[in-house]
C-alpha positions in Angstrom: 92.9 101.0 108.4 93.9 100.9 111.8 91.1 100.4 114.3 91.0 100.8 117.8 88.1 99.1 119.7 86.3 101.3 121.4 87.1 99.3 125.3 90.3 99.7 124.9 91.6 102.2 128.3 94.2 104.0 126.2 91.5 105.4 123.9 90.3 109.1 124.0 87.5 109.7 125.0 86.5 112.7 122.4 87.3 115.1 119.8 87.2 118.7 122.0 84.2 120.6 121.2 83.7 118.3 117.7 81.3 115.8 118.4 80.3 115.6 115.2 83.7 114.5 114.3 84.3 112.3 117.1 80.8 110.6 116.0 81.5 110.1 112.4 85.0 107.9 113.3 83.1 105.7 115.7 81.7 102.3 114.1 80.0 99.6 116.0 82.3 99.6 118.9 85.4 100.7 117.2 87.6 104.0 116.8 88.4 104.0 113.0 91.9 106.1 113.1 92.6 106.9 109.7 95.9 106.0 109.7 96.5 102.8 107.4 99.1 100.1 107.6 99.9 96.2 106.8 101.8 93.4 108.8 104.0 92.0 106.6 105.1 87.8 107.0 107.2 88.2 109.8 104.1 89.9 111.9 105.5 93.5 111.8 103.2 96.6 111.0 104.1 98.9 108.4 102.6 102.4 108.3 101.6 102.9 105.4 100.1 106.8 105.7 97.0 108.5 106.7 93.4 108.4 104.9 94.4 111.5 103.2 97.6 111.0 102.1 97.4 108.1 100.4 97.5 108.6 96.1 94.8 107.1 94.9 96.6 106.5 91.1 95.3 104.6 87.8 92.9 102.5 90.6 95.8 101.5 93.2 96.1 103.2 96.6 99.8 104.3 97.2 101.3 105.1 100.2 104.0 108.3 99.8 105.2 107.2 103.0 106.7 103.6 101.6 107.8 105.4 98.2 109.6 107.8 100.4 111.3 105.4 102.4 112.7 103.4 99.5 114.0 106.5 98.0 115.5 107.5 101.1 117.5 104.3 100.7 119.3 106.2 98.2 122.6 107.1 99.1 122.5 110.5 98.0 119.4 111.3 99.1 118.9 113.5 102.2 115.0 113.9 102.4 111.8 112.8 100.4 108.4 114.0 99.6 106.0 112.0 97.5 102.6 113.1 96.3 100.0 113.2 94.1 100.1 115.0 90.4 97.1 115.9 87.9 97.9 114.5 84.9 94.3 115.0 83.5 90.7 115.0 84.5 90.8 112.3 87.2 94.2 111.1 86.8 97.0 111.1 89.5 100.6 110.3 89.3 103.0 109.3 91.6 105.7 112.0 91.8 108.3 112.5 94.0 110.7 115.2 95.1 113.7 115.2 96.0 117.0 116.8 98.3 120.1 115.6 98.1 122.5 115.1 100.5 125.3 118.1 100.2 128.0 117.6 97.9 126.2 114.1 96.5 126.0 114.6 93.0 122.4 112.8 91.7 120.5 113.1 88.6 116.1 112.9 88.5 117.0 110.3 85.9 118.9 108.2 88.6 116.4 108.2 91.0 113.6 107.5 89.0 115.3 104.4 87.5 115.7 103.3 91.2 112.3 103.8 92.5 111.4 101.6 89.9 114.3 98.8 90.4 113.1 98.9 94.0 109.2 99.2 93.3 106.3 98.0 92.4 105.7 99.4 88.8 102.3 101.1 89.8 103.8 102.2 93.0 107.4 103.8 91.6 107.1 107.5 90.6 106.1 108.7 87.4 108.6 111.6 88.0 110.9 112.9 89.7 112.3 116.9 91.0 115.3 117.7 92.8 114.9 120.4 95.2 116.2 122.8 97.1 114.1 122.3 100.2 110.1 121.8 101.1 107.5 123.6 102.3 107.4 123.1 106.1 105.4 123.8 109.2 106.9 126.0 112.3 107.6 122.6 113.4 109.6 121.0 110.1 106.9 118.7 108.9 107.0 119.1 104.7 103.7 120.3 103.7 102.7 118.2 101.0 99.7 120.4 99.9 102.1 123.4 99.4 104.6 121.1 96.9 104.2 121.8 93.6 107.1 121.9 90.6 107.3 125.6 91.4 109.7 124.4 94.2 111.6 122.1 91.8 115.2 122.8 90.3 115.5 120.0 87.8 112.3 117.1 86.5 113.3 113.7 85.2 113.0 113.1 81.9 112.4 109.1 81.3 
């Protein structure tokens, strides 16, 4: 997770009118931000999602972020949402959705085989949906909470 310590100038100073909240993210001198990320061997960071977006799946902590970004290495892929689907009491898999790019011609089946050529096998999604378009805020960010298969036009089948 990234931390901020709590000296450093550039750091609010509080949560407006939460103090609570503001309290419960301070930890002996440092701002715990809730955003996670890793530096990788040549010393770059990698963001790798927020405390509660991250898929917690079969034990492994998966970042939809890095799923996303590999499947939007796709060349028929135009945008990405990975998330989290019940798959029994306590069980999570990693799905993802997708749109492709207009007139690219893409099957679920080809994308799922290429999350997992370019995935770690507990990090490359269980399934895949084509879709139209996502859920969004007035300001275009996908609402992850609001996608569900109801959105989907096709599911992979492999």
């Amino acid at each position: 997770m990234i931390c901020i310590p709590e000296s450093d100038p550039g750091l609010f100073l509080r949560y407006w009118n939460l103090e609570e909240e503001t309290a419960k993210l301070r930890h002996d001198g440092w701002f715990f931000t809730g955003d996670y990320a890793r530096y990788d061997a040549d010393g770059y960071l990698w963001f790798l999602g927020r405390k509660d977006d991250i898929i917690k799946s079969f034990g492994y902590r998966v970042s939809p972020y890095e799923v996303e970004r590999v499947l939007k290495g796709h060349p028929a892929v135009a945008d990405c949402a990975c998330v989290g689907e019940a798959a029994g009491k306590d069980k999570l898999l990693v799905v993802a959705y997708v749109i492709a790019h207009p007139g690219r011609s893409v099957t679920p089946d080809e994308l799922l085989a290429y999350g997992k050529e370019h995935l770690a096998a507990y990090k490359a999604p269980k399934a895949v949906y084509l879709a139209k378009d996502f859920p969004r805020t007035k300001n275009g960010k996908i609402l992850r909470r609001d996608i569900s298969p109801a959105i989907a036009t096709s599911r992979s089948t492999g």
